[in-house]
C-alpha positions in Angstrom: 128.6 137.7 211.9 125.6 138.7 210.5 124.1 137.0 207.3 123.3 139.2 204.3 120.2 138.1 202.7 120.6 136.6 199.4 118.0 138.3 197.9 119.4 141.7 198.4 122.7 139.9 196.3 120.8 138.5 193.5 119.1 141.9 193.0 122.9 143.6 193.6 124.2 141.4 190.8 121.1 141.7 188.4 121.1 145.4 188.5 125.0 145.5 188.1 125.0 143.1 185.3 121.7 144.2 183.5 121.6 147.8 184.1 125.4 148.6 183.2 124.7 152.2 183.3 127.1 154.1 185.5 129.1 156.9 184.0 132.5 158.1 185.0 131.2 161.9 184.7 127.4 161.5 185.7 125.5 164.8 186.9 129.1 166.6 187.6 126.1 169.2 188.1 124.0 168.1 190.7 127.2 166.1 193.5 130.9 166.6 193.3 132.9 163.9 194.9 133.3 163.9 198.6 130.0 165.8 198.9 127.5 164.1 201.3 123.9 163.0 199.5 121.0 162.5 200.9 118.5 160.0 198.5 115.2 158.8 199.4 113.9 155.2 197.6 112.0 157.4 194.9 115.0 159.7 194.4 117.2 156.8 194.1 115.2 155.5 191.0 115.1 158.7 189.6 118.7 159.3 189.6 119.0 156.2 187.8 116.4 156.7 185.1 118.3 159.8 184.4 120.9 157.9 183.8 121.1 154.5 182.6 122.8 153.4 180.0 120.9 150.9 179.1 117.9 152.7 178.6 119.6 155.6 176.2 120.5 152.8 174.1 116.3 151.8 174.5 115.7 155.4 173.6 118.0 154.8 170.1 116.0 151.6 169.2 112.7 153.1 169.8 113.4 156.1 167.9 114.0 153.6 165.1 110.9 152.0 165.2 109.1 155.0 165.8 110.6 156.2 163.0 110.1 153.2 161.2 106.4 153.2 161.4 105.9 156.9 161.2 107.3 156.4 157.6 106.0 152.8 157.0 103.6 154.7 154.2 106.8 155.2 151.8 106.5 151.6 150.3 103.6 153.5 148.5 106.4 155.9 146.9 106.9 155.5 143.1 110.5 154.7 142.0 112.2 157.7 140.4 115.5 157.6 138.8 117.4 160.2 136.9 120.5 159.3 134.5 122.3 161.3 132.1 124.7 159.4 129.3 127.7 160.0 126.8 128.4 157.6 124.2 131.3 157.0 122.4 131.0 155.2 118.6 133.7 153.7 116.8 131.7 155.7 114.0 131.2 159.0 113.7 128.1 161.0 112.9 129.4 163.1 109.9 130.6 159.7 108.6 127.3 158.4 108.8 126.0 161.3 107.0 128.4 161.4 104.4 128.1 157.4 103.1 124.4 158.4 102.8 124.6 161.8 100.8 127.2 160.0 98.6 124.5 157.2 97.7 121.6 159.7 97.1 124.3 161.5 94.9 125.1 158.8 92.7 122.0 157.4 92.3 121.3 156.0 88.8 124.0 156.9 86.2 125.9 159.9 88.1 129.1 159.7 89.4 129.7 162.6 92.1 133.0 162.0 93.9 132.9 162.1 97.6 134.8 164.9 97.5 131.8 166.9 96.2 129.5 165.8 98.1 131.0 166.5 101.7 131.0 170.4 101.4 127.2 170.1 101.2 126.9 168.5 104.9 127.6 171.6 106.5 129.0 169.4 109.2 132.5 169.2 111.0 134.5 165.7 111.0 135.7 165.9 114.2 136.0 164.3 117.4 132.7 165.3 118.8 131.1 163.8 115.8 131.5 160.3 117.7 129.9 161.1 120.9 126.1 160.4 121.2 124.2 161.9 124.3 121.1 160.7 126.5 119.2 161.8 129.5 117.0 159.3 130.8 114.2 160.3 133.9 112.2 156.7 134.8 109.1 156.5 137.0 108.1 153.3 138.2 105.0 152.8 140.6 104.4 149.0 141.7 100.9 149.1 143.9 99.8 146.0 145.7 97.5 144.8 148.4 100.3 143.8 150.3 101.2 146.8 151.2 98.8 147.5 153.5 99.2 145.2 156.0 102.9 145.4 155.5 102.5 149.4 157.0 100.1 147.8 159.5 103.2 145.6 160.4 105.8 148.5 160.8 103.5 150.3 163.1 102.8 147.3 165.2 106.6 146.6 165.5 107.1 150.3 167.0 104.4 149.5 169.8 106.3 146.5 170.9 109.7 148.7 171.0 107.4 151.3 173.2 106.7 147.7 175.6 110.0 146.9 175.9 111.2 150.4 176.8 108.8 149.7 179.5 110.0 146.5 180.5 113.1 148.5 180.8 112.1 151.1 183.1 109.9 148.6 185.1 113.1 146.2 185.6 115.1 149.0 186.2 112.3 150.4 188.9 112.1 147.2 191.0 116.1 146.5 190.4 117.1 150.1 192.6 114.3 149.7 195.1 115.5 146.4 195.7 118.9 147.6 196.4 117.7 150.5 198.4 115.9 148.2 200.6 118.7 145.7 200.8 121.2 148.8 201.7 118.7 149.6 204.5 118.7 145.9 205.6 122.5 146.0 205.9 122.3 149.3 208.0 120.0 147.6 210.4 122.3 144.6 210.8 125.7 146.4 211.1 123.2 148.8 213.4 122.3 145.5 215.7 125.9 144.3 215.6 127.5 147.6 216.7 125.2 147.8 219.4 125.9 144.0 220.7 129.6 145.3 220.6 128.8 148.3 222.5 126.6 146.3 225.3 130.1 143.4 224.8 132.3 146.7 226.1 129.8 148.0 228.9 129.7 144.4 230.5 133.9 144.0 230.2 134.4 147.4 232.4 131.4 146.1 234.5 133.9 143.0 235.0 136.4 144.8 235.6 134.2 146.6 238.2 132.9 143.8 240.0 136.2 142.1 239.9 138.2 144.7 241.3 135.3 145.3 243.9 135.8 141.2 244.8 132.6 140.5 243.5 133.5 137.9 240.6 136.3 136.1 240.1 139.1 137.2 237.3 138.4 134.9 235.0 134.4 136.7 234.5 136.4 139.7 234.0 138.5 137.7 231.0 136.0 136.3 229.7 133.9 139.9 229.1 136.8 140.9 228.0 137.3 138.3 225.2 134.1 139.0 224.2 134.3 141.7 223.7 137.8 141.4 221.9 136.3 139.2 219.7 133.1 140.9 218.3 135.0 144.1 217.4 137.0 143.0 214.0 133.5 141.2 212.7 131.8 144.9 213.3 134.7 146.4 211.7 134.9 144.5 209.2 131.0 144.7 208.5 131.7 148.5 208.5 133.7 148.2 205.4 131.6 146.2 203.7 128.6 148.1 204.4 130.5 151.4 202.9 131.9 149.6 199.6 128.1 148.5 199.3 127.1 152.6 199.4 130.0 153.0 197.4 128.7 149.9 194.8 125.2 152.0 195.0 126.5 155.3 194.5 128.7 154.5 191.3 125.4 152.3 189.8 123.0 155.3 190.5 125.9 157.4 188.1 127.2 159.6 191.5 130.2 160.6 191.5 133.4 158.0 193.3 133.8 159.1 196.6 130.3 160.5 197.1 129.4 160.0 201.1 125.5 158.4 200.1 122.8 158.6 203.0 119.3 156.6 202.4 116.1 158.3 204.0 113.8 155.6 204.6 113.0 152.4 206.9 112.2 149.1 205.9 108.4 149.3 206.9 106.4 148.3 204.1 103.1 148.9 203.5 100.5 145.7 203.9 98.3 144.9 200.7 95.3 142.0 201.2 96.3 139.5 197.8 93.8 137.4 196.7 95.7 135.0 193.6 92.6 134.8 191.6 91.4 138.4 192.1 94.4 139.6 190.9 94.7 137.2 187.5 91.1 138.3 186.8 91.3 142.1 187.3 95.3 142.6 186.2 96.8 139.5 184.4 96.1 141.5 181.2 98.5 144.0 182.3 101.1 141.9 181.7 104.1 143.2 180.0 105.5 140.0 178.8 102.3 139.1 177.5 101.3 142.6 175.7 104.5 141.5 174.4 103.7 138.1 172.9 100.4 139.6 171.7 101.8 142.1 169.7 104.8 139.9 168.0 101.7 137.6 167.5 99.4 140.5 165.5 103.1 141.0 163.3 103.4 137.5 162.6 99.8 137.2 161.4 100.1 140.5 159.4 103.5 139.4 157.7 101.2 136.3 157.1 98.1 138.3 155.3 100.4 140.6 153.3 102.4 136.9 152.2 99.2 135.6 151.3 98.2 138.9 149.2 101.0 139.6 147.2 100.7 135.8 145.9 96.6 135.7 145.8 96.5 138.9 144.2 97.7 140.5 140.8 100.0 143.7 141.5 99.4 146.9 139.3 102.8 148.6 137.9 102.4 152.0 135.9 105.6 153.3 134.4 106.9 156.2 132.4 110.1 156.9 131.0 111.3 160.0 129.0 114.6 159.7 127.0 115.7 162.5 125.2 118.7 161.6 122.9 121.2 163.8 121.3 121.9 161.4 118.2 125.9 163.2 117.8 127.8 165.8 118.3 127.5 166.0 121.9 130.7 167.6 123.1 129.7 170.4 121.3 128.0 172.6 124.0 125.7 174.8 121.5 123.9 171.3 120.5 122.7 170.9 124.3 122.0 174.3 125.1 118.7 174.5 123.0 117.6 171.2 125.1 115.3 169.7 124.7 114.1 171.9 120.9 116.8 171.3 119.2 116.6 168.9 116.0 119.2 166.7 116.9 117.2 165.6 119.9 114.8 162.9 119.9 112.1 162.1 122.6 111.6 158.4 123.4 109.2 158.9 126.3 106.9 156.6 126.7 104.1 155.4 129.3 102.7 151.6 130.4 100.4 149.9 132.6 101.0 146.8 133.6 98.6 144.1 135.8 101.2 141.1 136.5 101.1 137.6 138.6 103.5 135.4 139.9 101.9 132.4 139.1 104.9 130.2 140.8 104.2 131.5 143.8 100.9 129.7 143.5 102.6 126.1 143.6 102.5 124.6 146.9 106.5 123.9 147.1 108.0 127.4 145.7 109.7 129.4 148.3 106.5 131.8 148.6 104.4 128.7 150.3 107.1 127.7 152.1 108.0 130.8 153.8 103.9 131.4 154.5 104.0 128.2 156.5 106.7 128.8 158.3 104.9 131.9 159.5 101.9 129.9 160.1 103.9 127.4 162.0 105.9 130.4 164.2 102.2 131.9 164.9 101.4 128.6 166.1 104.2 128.5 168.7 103.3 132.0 169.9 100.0 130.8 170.9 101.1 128.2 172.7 103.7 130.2 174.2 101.1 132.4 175.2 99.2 129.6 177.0 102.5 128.3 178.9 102.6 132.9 179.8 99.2 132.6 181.1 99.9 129.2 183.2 103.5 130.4 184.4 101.9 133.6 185.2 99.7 132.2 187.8 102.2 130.3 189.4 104.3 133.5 189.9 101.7 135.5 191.2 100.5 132.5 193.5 104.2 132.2 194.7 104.5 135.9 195.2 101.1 135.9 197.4 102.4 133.3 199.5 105.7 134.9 200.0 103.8 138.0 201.1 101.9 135.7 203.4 104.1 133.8 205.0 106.2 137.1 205.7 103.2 139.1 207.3 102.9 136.0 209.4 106.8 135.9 210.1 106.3 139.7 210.7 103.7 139.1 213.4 105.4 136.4 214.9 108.8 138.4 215.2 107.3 141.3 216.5 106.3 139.2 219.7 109.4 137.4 220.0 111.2 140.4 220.2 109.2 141.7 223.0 109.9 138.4 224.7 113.6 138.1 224.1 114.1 141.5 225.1 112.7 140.7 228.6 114.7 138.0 228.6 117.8 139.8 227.8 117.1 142.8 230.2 116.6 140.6 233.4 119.8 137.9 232.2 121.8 141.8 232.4 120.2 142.6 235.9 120.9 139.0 237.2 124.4 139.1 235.7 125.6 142.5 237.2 124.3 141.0 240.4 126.5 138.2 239.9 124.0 135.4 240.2 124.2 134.7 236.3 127.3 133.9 233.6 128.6 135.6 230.8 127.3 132.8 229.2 123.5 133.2 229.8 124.0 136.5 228.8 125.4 136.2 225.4 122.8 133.6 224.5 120.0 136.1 226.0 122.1 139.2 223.8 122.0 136.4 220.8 118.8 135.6 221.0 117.7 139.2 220.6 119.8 139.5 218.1 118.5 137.1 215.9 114.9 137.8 216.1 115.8 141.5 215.2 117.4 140.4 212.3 114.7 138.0 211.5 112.1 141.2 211.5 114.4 143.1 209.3 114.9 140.2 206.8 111.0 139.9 207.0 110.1 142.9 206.5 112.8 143.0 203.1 111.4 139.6 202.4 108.2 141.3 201.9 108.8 144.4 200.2 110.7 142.0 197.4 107.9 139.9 197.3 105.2 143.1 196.9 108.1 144.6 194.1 108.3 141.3 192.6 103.8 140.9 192.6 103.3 144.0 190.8 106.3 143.6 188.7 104.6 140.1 187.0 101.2 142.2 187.3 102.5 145.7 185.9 100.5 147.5 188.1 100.8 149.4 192.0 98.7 147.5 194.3 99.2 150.1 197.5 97.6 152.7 195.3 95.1 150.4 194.0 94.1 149.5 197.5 94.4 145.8 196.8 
């Protein structure tokens, strides 16, 4: 049986695990189940930008940031709040009132009975005489350095939501080409098998020729014919694997179950000269990861400033409040209806400035300090984080170069080799069907070919992963950039 290379599985499971994005009903649209497809590599990856899971959920937490730094200016918005109050007093208004007429009355030597005095109030003792009424409206506006930098911050924070919806796409990107190519690797291999069992089934009726014609003895004829016995449940079986695979493919891209999937393409890829250094020096900047790191790194030391501000610096509150009050009387509808002229309403309004300092903050152990230095102590970690990016960095991109390398080579190699053991196999078949060679010989010569077609196929993937896998670290295209 054929091996499957393990790169092709390791992308299979990364994409399957990572991605997640298949859909039970995806593009009912554009394929109905049982319809034959037909997807080239860049089709492929199309199919599942359009519909990845994962990145709609991206698409939600960028629209947050974005929408998080398009408004980061509202920390500049005054506080505004509106109340409106009814009071109940144990005394009443008219009460109130009344005790005081009733002194004025009897000041000095009179003596005016309360009863007297209370038709002069021109007031009701009722319920409504015990209810008080306010409306309140508040404006508070706190301005501060701080606030600056802190805007700065939310804006920064939406640029690294836009680099990891890149990261995303670009994982996504190498994730389905990956699995094209490994698909196309599989086809090749089943393709190679299917044709050893084909030349298995020529040579057994060529035995049976031969051996009815007296030419070998009957056990040749058995033994093609055990051969070829033998190799037809591993093709078969690498049949069905090869279709659940398509089947695997199709459901991740979001087609349909049961969609028949073709791939247009070959596993040719295109050769790129790859210098390690070169490419550090003209595209390490390029980086994903480390735009990344950067920008968490400006955030940190922004959080920092603004930290730094709102303790160095005095903060600047102005304020203004207006409370009207309707001192009783305020069930009664006609008292609120000549709002806010009427006498029994009184204006508190009132307006302040104030400059203020937190002069804790200032003390080297308060929780202000203490948070700043753990800021400074995170930024610290970035940076060398950023130092171990660089360093890993180059080993990646030195490890990718040498894969490419070493597979070109392999490539080469193969190529010759195949040329080689396809004269061998050729003349084994002549000498065989002559009867001056075994079954034997031949299988090893058939085996032989076999393997170093294989070995050009897995080459040839070997490299395209290793190209996918460069400009992935790089987050550039280096066919187009002619590297």
């Amino acid at each position: 049986m054929v091996p499957i290379n393990r790169k092709f599985i390791a992308a299979a499971a990364a994409f399957a695990l990572s991605a997640a994005f298949a859909q039970e009903n995806a593009a009912p649209e554009q394929t109905a189940a049982g319809q034959k497809v037909t997807l080239t590599v860049q089709e492929a990856v199309d199919f599942a930008l359009e519909n990845s899971r994962t990145l709609k959920t991206a698409d939600i937490d960028l629209e947050i940031k974005a929408r998080a730094g398009k408004n980061a200016w509202n920390v500049l918005l005054p506080d505004v709040t509106a109340t409106g109050t009814l009071n109940r007093s144990k005394d009443s208004l008219y009460g109130n009132y009344l005790s005081s007429a009733w002194q004025q009355a009897n000041m000095g030597s009179n003596h005016v009975p309360v009863e007297a005095v209370e038709p002069r109030l021109g007031l009701e003792d009722n319920e409504s005489s015990h209810w008080t009424g306010r409306i309140s409206l508040s404006v508070d506006w706190n301005l501060s350095l701080a606030y600056i930098y802190q805007i700065r911050s939310s804006k920064a924070n939406y640029e690294i939501g836009k680099i990891t919806y890149d990261q995303s796409i670009q994982d996504l990107k190498v994730n389905v080409q990956k699995l094209f190519y490994g698909l196309l690797l599989q086809q090749e291999s089943l393709g190679i098998q299917e044709a050893s069992l084909e030349n298995a089934r020529k040579r057994a009726v060529q035995a049976e020729t031969n051996y009815r014609n007296g030419l070998v003895p009957e056990l040749s004829m058995l033994q093609a014919q055990v051969t070829y016995e033998n190799l037809r449940p591993d093709v078969e079986k690498a049949q069905r694997e090869l279709r659940q695979q398509f089947d695997t493919f199709a459901f991740l891209l979001g087609l349909p179950v049961g969609t028949e999937l073709t791939l247009s393409g070959t596993i040719e890829p295109v050769f790129v000269e790859a210098d390690v250094d070169s490419l550090i020096a003209k595209y390490g900047e390029n980086s994903l990861d480390l735009q990344s790191l950067d920008k968490n790194l400006d955030v940190l030391k922004m959080n920092l400033t603004a930290l730094n501000l709102s303790t160095y610096t005095p903060f600047l509150k102005l304020g203004y409040a207006w409370t009207p009050t309707l001192g009783g009387y305020a069930l009664d509808g006609s008292n609120w209806s000549d709002f806010p002229n009427d006498g029994y309403w009184k204006d508190q309004g009132s307006f302040s400035i104030t400059v203020g300092w937190n002069l804790t903050n200032l003390l080297p152990f308060s929780a202000n300090r203490q948070q700043a230095k753990d800021l400074q102590a995170n930024i610290s970690k970035l940076e060398i984080n950023r130092e171990n990016l660089l360093e890993n960095q180059k080993m990646q991109v030195r490890e990718a170069v040498d894969k490419l390398t070493e597979a070109r080579q392999q490539i080469d190699a193969m190529g010759r080799n195949i040329s080689l053991a396809q004269r061998s196999y050729d003349m084994t078949v002549r000498s065989y069907n002559n009867g001056r060679t075994e079954l034997l010989d031949v299988r090893d010569a058939e085996n032989q070919l076999e393997q170093a077609k294989l070995g050009l196929a897995n080459q040839k993937f070997n490299y395209i992963s290793a190209l996918l896998d460069l400009e992935s670290i790089l987050n550039t295209n280096l066919i187009s950039a002619g590297e």
